[in-house]
N, C-alpha and C positions, 0 to 999 in steps of 0.2 A: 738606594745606591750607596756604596761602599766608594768611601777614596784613602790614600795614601799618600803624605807628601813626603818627601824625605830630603831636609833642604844640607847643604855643604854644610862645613864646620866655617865660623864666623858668626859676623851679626844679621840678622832675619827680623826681619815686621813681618808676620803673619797676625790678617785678618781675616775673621770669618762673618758670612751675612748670612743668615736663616730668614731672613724681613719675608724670602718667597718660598719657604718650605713650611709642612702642613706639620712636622717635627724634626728636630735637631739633634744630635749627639755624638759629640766628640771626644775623644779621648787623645793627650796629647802627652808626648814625653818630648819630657825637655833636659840636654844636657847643659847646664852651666845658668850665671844669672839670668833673672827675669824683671824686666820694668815695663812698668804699666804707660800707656800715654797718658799725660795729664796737659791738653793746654791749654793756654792760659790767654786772655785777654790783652792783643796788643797793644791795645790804648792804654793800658790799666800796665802791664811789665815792660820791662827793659833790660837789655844784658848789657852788662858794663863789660868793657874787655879791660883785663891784666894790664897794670902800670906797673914797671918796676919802678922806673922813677917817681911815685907816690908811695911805692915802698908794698907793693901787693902784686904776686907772680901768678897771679891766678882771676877767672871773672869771679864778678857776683850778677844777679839777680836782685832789682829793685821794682816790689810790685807798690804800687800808689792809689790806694782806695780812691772813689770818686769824691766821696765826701771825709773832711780829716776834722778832727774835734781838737787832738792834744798834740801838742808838743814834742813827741817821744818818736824812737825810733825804734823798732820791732826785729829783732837781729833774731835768723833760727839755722841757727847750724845745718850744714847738710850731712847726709849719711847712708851712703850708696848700699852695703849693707856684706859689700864684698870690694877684695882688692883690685883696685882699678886708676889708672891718669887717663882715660880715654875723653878725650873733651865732650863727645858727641852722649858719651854716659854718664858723665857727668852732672851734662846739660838736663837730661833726660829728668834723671834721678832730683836734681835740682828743682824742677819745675814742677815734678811730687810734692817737692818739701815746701815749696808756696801755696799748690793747691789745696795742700793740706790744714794750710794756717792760715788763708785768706778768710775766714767767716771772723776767727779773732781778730783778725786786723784789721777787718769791717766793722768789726763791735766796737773796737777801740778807737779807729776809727785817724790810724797813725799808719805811715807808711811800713814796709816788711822789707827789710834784706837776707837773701840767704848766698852765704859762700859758696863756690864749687871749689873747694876745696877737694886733694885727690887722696885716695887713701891707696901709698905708693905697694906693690907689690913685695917684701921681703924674704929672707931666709933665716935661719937661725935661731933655735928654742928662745933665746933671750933678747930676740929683737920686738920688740914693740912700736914700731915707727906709723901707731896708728892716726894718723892727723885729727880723723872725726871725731877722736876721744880725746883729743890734745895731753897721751900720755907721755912720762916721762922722756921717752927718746923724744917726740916731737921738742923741748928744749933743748935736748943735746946736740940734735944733728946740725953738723955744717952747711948741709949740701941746701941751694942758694932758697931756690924753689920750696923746699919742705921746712929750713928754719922758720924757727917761733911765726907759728900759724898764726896766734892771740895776738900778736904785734901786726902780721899782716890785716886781719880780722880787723882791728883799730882802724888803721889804715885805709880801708875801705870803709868803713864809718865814718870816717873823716870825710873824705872824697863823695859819697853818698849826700852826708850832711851841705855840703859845697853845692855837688847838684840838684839837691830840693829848695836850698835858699835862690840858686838861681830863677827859680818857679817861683818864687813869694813863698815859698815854704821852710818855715825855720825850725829846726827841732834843737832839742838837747843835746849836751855834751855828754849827759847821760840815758843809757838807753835799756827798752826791755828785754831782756832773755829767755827765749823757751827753747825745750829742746826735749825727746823721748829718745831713751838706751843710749847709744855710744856719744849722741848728740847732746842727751840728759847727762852725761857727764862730761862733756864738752864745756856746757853754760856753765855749770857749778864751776868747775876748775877753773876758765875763766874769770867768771866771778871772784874766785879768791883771790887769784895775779892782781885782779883791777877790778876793786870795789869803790874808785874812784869813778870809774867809768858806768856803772850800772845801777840803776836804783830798782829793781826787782829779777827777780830769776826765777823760774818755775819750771824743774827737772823732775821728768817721769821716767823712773826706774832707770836712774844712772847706773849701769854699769855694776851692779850689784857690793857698790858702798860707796857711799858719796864721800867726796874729801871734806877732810873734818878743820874746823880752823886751830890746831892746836900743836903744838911742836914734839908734845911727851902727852902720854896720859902713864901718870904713877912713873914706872920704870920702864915706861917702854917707848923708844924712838918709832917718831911717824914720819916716815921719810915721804915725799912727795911720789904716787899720788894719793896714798894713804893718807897723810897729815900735810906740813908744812915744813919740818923741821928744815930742811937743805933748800929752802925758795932761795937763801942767801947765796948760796952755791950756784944756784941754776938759772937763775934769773939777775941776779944782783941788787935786787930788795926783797922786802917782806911787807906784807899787809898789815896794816896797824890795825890796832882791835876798833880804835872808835869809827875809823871808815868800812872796818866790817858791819857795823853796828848800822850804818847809815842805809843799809842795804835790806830790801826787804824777799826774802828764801821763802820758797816753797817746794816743798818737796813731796812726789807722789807716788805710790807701789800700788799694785796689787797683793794681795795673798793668794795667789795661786800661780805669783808670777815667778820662775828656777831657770831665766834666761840670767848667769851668775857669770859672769865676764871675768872675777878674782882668779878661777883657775887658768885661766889661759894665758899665754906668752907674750899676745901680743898686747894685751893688755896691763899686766899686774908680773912681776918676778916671780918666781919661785918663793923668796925672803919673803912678801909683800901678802902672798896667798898663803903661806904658813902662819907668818902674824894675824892677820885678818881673823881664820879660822880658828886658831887655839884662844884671840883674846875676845872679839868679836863676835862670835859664833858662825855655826856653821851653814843656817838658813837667811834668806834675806830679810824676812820679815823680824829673827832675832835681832839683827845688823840694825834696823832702822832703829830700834830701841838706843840701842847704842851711840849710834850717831846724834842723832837727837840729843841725848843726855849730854853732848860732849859740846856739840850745839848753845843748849842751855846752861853749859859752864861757863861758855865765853859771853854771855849776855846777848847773843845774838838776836835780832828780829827772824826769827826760823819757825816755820811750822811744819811738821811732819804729818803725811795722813797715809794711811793702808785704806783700800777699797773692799769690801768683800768681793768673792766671786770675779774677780779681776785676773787674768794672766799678764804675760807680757803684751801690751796695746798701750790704746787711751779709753778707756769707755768716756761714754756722753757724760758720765757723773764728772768724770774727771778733767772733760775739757771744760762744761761749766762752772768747776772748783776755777780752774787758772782761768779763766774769763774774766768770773768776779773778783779773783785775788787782785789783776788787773787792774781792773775798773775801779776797786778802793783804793788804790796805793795811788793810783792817776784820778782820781776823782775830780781835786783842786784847780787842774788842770781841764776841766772839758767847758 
């Protein structure tokens, strides 16, 4: 038996049951985003809704292991993967990005929040108002909703922290950061604004160069999100190297991975993807050398690792690297 479904333009849940056929085979074309269901345990998550008056325009998601070992708070960016404020996909997408981290946060054994954050629709070669990557425009813009994501982000850390001590659950002022591609440079950049706030980060395959802590290398200016040099400009401080220092980075790629974010608009300038490429080089796996070294200039607690055989993902190697990075840096703690 042959079928054909052909649904309107909008959003559509199609599912299919084979449980009473003796063989199956579909073949489906699909115009436009796709997300998977992921859900999740009522007892165990929770949607916060939007305070503006706590200072956060947006929910989060707080999923709470049954059994908790440490003290920390497990922050993992979200990252829908296309342009979207749809709350409902948000939501969606959101509940990915937990399902995806709750075996970590099992291991660890510490609650998880992830933002829904929206990554707002733009126009313009030189607009970058990516939120999930918290690039440059995300400091610039005014508009109430989208300003400084990382400060809302706080915000709801705080408010999170508030309601797990109401439960007898007290965590840290400072908390863990994971994150993979636009999310993986989400945490780092983070991490750089408020190395006060973080005491580990683990970024797989930021965005094809991770921001580096340094204002110049030689003659050449690294404007944010490249370097640091204009944090003063755009933020109105700068990270001090010894609370850099207090921080413990991990950083992860594959070699086979050419998801390269520097050419694009909405990520990196024109200016920013010229520099990168003529000083940096021009593949990822060159870059990480680089980074690293610049890394290892400022004395930083940084490790860098390439995976073999790895594209853009997490393979098993890679989540068991950030597990145990984890687990050492919180050890004292369990």
């Amino acid at each position: 038996m042959n079928q054909a479904l052909t649904l309107p333009a909008g959003r559509s849940r199609v599912e299919v049951d084979g449980s009473r056929a003796e063989s199956l085979f579909a073949v489906l074309g699909i115009k436009g985003p796709v997300l998977r269901s992921c859900p999740l345990d009522p007892e165990r998550a929770s949607t916060h809704p939007a305070r503006v008056s706590a200072g956060f325009y947006w929910p989060y998601l707080l999923y709470v292991p049954q059994e908790l070992h440490g003290h920390w708070l497990l922050a993992a960016p979200n990252n829908t993967g296309f342009a979207t404020r749809d709350p409902e996909l948000l939501a969606a997408s959101g509940a990915c990005t937990v399902a995806s981290n709750v075996d970590l946060a099992k291991r660890l054994g510490v609650p998880l929040l992830v933002p829904l954050f929206p990554r707002p629709p733009v126009s313009g070669e030189e607009e970058n108002l990516y939120l999930h990557a918290l690039t440059r425009a995300s400091l610039l813009t005014k508009v109430p909703e989208y300003a400084r994501v990382d400060l809302q982000l706080i915000a709801m850390l705080d408010d999170a922290s508030s309601a797990l001590a109401k439960q007898g659950t007290n965590v840290s002022r400072r908390v863990l950061m994971t994150g993979f591609s636009a999310s993986g440079s989400f945490v780092s950049r983070f991490t750089m604004l408020h190395p006060d706030r973080v005491l580990a980060v683990a970024a797989a395959s930021p965005g094809g160069w991770p921001i580096v802590p340094i204002a110049r290398d030689g003659d050449l200016v690294l404007r944010y999100p490249v370097g640091i040099d204009d944090l003063k400009v755009l933020t109105g401080s700068v990270p001090s190297v010894p609370s850099l220092r207090q921080v413990a980075w991990l950083f992860v790629l594959g070699d086979l991975d050419t998801n390269d974010s520097v050419p694009y608009r909405d990520s990196f300038s024109r200016t920013d993807e010229t520099l990168v490429f003529q000083h940096f080089g021009s593949s990822l796996t060159a870059r990480w050398q680089e980074a690293e070294r610049l890394y290892r200039h400022r004395g930083l607690n940084a490790k860098f690792k390439i995976f073999p055989g790895v594209a853009h993902e997490i393979s098993p190697e890679m989540e068991r690297d950030i597990a145990a990075f984890f687990l050492a840096v919180t050890k004292g703690d369990r």
